[in-house]
PAMAR-67066 format. One record per residue (C-alpha): x, y, z; residue number from 1. Coordinates in Angstrom, 2 decimals, decimal comma. Layout:
      px      py      pz   n
       X       Y       Z NUM
...
//
This chain:
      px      py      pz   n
  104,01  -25,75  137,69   1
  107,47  -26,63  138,56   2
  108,12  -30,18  140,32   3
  108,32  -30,49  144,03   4
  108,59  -33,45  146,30   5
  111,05  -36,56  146,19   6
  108,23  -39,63  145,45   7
  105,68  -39,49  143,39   8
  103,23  -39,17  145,71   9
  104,73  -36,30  147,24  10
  104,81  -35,11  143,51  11
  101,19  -35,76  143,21  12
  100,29  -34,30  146,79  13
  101,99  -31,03  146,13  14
  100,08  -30,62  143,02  15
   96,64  -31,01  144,35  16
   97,64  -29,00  147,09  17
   98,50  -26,00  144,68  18
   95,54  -26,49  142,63  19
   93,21  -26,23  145,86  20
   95,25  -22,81  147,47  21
   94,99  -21,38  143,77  22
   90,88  -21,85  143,92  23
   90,38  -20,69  147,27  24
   92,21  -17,47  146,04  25
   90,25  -17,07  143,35  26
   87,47  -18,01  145,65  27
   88,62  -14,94  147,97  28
   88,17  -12,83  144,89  29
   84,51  -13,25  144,79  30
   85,09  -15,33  141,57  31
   81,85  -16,39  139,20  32
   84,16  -19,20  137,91  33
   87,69  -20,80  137,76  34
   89,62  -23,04  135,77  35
   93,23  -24,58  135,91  36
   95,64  -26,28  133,56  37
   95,67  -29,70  132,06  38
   96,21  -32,52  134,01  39
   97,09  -30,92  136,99  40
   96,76  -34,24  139,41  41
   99,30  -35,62  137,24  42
  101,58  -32,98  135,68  43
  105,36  -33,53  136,51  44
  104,73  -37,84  137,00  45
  105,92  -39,95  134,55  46
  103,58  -40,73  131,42  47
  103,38  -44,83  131,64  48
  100,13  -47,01  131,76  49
  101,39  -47,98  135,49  50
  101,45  -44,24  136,63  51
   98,10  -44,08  135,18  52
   96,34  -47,05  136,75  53
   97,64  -46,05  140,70  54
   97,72  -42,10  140,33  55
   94,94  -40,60  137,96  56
   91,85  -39,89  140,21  57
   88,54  -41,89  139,86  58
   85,71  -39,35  139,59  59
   84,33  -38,81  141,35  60
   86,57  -39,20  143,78  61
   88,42  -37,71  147,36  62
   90,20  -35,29  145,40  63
   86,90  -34,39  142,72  64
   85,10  -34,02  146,76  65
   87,65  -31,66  147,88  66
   87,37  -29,24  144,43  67
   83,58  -29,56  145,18  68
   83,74  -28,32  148,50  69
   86,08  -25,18  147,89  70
   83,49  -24,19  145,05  71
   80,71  -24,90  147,74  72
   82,30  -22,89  149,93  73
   82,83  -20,17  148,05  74
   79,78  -20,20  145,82  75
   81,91  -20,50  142,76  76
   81,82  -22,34  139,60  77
   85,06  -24,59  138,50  78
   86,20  -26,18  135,01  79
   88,19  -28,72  136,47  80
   90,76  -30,45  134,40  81
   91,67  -33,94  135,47  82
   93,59  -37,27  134,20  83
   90,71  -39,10  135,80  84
   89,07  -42,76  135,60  85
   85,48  -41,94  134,53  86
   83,03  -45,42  134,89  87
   86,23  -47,05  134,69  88
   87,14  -45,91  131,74  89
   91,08  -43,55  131,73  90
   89,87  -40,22  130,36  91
   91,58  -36,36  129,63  92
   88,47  -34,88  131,61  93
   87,45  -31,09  132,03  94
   84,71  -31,44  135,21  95
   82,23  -28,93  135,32  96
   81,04  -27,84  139,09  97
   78,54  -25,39  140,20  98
   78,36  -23,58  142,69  99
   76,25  -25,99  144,72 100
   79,89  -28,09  144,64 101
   77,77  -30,27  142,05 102
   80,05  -31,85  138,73 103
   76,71  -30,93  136,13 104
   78,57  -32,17  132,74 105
   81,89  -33,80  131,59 106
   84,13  -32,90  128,60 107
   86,37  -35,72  127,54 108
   89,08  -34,06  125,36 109
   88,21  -34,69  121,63 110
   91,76  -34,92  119,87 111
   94,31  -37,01  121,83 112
   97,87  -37,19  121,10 113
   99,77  -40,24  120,60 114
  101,41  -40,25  124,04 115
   97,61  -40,44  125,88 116
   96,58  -43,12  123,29 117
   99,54  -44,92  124,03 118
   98,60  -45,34  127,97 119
   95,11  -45,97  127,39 120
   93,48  -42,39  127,41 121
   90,45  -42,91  125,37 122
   89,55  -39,57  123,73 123
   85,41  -38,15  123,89 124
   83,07  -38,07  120,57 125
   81,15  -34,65  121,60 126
   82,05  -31,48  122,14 127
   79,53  -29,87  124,82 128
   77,54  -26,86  125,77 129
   76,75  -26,52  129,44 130
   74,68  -23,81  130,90 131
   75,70  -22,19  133,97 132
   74,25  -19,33  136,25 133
   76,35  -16,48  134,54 134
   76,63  -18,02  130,52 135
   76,97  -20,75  128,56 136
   80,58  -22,64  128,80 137
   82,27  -24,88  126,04 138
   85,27  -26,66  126,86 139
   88,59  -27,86  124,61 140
   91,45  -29,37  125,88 141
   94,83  -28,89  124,77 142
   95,28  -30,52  121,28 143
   91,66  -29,50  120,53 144
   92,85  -25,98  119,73 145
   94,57  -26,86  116,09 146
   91,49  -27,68  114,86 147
   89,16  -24,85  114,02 148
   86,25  -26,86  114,02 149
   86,30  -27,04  117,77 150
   85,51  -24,08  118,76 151
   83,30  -23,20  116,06 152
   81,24  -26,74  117,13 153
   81,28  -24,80  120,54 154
   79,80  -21,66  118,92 155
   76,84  -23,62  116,88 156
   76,10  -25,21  120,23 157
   75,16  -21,85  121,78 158
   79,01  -21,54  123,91 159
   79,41  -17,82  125,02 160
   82,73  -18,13  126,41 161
   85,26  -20,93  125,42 162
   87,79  -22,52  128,58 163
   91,20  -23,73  127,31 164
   93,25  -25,64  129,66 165
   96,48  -26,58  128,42 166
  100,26  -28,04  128,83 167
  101,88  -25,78  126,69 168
  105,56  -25,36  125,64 169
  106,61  -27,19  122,40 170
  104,56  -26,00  119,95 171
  106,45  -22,38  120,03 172
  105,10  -19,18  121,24 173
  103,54  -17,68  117,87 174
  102,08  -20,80  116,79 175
  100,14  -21,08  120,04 176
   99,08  -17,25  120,70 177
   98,18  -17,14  116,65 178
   96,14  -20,35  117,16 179
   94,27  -19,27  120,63 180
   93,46  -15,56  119,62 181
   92,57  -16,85  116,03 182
   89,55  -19,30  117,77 183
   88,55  -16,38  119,94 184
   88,16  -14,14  116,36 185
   86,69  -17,31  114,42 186
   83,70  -17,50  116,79 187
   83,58  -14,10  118,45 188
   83,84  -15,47  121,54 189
   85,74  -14,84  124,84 190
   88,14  -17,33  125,33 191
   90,07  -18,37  128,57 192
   93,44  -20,11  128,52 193
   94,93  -21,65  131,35 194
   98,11  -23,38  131,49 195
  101,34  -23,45  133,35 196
  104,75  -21,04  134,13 197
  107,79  -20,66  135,83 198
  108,89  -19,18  138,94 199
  109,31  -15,58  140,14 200
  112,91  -15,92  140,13 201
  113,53  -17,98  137,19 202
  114,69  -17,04  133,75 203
  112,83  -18,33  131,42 204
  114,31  -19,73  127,85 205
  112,61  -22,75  125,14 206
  111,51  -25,75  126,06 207
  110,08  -24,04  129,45 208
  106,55  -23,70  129,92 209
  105,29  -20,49  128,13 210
  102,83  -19,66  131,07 211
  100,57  -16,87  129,03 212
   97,43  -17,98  130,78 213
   94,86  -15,11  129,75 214
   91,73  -14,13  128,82 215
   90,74  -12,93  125,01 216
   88,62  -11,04  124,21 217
   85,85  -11,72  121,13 218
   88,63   -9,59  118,56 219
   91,37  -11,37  119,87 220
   92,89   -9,02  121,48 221
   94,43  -10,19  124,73 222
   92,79   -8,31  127,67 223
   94,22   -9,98  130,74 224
   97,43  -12,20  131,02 225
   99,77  -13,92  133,26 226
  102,48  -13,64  131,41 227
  105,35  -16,60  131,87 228
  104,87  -16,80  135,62 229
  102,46  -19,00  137,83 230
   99,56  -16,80  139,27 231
   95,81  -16,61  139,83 232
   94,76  -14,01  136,96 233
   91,32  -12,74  137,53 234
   89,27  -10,39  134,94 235
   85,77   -9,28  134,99 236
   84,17   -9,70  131,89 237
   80,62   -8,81  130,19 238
   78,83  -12,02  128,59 239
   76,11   -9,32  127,02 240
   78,82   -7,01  125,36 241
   79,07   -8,49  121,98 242
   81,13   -7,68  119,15 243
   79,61   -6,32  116,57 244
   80,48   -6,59  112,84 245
   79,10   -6,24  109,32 246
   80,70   -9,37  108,32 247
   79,49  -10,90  105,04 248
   76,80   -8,24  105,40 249
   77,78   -5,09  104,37 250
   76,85   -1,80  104,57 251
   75,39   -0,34  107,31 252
   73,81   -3,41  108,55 253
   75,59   -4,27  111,45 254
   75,33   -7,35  113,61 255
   76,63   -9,42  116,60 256
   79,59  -10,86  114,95 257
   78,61  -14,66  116,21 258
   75,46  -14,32  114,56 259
   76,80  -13,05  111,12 260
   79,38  -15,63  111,34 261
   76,83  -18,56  111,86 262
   73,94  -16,82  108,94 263
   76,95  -16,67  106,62 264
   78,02  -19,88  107,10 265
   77,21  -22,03  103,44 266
   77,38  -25,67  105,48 267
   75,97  -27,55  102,67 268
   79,33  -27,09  100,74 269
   81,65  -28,00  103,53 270
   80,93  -31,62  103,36 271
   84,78  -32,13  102,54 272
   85,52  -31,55  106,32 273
   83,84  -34,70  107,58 274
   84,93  -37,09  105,25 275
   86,97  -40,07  107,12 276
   88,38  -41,33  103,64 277
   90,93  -38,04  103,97 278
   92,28  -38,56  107,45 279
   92,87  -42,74  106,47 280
   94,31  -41,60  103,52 281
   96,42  -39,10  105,64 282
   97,38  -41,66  107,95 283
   98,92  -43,92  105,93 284
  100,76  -40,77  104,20 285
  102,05  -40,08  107,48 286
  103,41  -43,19  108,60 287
  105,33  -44,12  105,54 288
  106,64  -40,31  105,81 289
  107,86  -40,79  109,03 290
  109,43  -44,81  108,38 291
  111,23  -42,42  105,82 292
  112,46  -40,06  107,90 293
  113,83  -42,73  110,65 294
  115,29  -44,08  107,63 295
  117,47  -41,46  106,86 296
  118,70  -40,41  110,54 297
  119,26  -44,04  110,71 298
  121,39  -43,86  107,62 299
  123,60  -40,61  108,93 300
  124,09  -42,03  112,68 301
//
């Protein structure tokens, strides 16, 4: 979303506003469930511990109450992604809300970047399963996405469709698309990605946001998309058509490719992956790499 309004809390009111018109659209559509981009209370205000303290939304909260009531109203389930003080605590949140207007479960994004650590975002420990009336949902926010384990902690956990809400624009557009149909394909698992675009009558270039928000199907392939613009994208989708493989099977045995991918899996020799001793190690690595690397711009300036 593009920024409107003079203040900051004409910033900030313009943004809920959008977020609540773009629901009650999708509510219009007879929607089973919704979701919107990263952040979206906050997107466009500056990133500082102050912003954080007066503008992030408690939750719940007058603004959590008025997403409630439009999924009341229109019978609709909504992954809601806030910046949001949770029992007091700042938090990258993904709210999950029935139909009944109820929040049922919380995601607290897993992998934070050093901007949110930096004003006091303190990241979750879990990555959750919730059950809803049509499937079950798995969330990951954002930075979550580089790391495969994610979503394939979503799949062991019984997800059948993955939600992806997202600021997107620096990472380039092949990185990102490889990365988002690649989780879809490593679970075999729908995925949804919502993030942000550009106007109608814009031209967009880099550094803009990519838009792309989409649906994917369990191959990857992309089978409904926004392209670079903002819009509410709606796609009816099957929870019970599966794909189905002969991975790490062979033959003519053929399986739901979820399945084979978890009775394949050998995790008795993956005990590499959750070893702390590697990312300390990599830490350290990485901050004398970049002290170098200051140290030579340093030296040509």
């Amino acid at each position: 979303m593009w920024k409107e309004g003079k203040t900051l809390r004409e910033i900030k009111e313009k943004n809920l506003n959008r977020v609540l018109e773009m629901l009650m659209v999708a509510g219009e559509r007879s929607s089973d469930v919704a979701v919107f981009g990263e952040i979206a209370n906050i997107l466009n205000l500056p990133f500082t511990k102050e912003t954080m303290t007066e503008y992030a939304d408690k939750v719940p909260g007058a603004f959590t109450d008025s997403i409630c009531e439009v999924a009341r109203s229109y019978s609709m389930n909504v992954i809601a992604p806030l910046m949001g003080w949770c029992n007091g605590t700042l938090r990258n949140v993904a709210l999950i809300i029935d139909r009944d207007g109820r929040i049922v479960d919380m995601y607290y994004k897993v992998h934070l970047p050093k901007p949110e650590v930096e004003v006091g975002v303190v990241a979750g420990d879990e990555f959750t399963v919730t059950p809803l009336d049509f499937g079950r949902v798995g969330v990951m926010i954002c930075m979550d996405i580089e790391y495969p384990e994610s979503a394939l902690s979503l799949m062991l956990k019984g997800a059948e469709i993955i939600f992806f809400p997202h600021v997107q624009s620096s990472w380039g557009e092949v990185d990102w698309e490889i990365r988002y149909r690649a989780r879809a394909i490593d679970t075999g698992l729908y995925l949804v990605s919502a993030s942000y675009g550009i106007r109608d009558d814009d031209a967009w270039r880099p550094g803009m946001m990519l838009g792309r928000s989409g649906i994917i199907g369990p191959d990857g392939s992309i089978l409904a998309e926004a392209s670079r613009y903002v819009e509410v994208l709606t796609r009816e989708i099957d929870l019970d058509r599966k794909r189905i493989s002969n991975f790490h099977f062979g033959g003519d045995e053929l399986c739901e490719r979820t399945l084979a991918i978890m009775a394949s899996r050998r995790p008795e020799v993956y005990g590499e992956l959750v070893k702390t001793e590697h990312r300390d190690r990599a830490l350290e690595e990485a901050k004398r790499f970049i002290a170098r690397l200051k140290n030579v711009h340093a030296s040509r300036t």
